[in-house]
GUDREN-319271 format. One record per residue (C-alpha): z, y, x; residue in three letters. Coordinates in steps of 0.2 Angstrom, whole numbers. Layout:
// GUDREN-319271
+-------+-------+-------+------+
!    pz !    py !    px ! code !
+-------+-------+-------+------+
!     Z !     Y !     X !  ALA !
...
+-------+-------+-------+------+
END
This chain:
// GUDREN-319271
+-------+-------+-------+------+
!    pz !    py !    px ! code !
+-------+-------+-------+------+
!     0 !     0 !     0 !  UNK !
!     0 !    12 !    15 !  UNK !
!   -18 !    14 !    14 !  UNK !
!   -15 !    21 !    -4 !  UNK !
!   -22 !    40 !    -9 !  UNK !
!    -9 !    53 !   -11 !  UNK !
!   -10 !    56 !   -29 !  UNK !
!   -20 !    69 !   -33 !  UNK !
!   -28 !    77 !   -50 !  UNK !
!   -48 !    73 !   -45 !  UNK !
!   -62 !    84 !   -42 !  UNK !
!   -75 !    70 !   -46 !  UNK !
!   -69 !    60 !   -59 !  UNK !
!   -62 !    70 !   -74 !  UNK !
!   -63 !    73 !   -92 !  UNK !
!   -50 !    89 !   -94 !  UNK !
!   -39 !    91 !   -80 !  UNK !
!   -43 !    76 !   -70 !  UNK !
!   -24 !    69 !   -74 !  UNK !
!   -31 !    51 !   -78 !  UNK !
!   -44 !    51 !   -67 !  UNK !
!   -31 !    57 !   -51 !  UNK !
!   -20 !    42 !   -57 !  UNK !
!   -35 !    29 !   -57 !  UNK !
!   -39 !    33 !   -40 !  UNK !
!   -21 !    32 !   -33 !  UNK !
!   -18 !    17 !   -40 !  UNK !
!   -36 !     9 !   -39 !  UNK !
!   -39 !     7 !   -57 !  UNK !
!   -54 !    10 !   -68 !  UNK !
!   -52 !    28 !   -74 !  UNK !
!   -62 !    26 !   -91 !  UNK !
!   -51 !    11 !   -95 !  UNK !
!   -34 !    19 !   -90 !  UNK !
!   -41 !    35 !  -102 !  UNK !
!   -46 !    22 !  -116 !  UNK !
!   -27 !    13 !  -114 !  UNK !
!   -18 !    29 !  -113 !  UNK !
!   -27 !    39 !  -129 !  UNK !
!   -23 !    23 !  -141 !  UNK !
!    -5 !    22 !  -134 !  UNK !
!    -3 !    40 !  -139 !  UNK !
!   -11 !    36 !  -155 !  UNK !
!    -1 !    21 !  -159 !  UNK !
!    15 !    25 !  -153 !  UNK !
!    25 !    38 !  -162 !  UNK !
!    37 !    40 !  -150 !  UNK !
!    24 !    42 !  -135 !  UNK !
!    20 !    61 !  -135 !  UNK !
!     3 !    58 !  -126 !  UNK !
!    -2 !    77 !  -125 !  UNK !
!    16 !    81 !  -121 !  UNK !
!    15 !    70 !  -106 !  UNK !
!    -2 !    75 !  -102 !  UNK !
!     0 !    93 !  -100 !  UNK !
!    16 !    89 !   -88 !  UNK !
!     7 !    78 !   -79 !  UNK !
!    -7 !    93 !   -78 !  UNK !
!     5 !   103 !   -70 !  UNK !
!    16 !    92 !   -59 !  UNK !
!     0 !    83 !   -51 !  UNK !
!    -7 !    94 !   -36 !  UNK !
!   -26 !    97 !   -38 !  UNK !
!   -36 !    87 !   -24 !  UNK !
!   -44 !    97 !   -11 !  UNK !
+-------+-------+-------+------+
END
């Protein structure tokens, strides 16, 4: 895991902020299937505040350089 990215908002791979598409890259997933998962676990669960979370997330994540 030490040759992981720093985790990063991306430049490249986003849809609005690049919050999903930073985590995708850190963690080496697909970025359209961690979007897809994330946006019907904010739709189905009530008690995850998907947009809440996001717009943290949009300001806690550095942007990439």
């Amino acid at each position: 895991m030490a040759d992981a990215r720093p985790l990063r908002r991306s430049r490249r791979n986003r849809i609005i902020g690049g919050v999903m598409g930073g985590i995708a890259a850190h963690f080496g997933l697909n970025p359209t299937g961690l979007r897809v998962v994330y946006v019907v676990g904010s739709i189905v669960s009530a008690a995850f505040p998907g947009l809440l979370v996001y717009l943290v997330l949009w300001l806690l994540i550095p942007r990439e350089d």
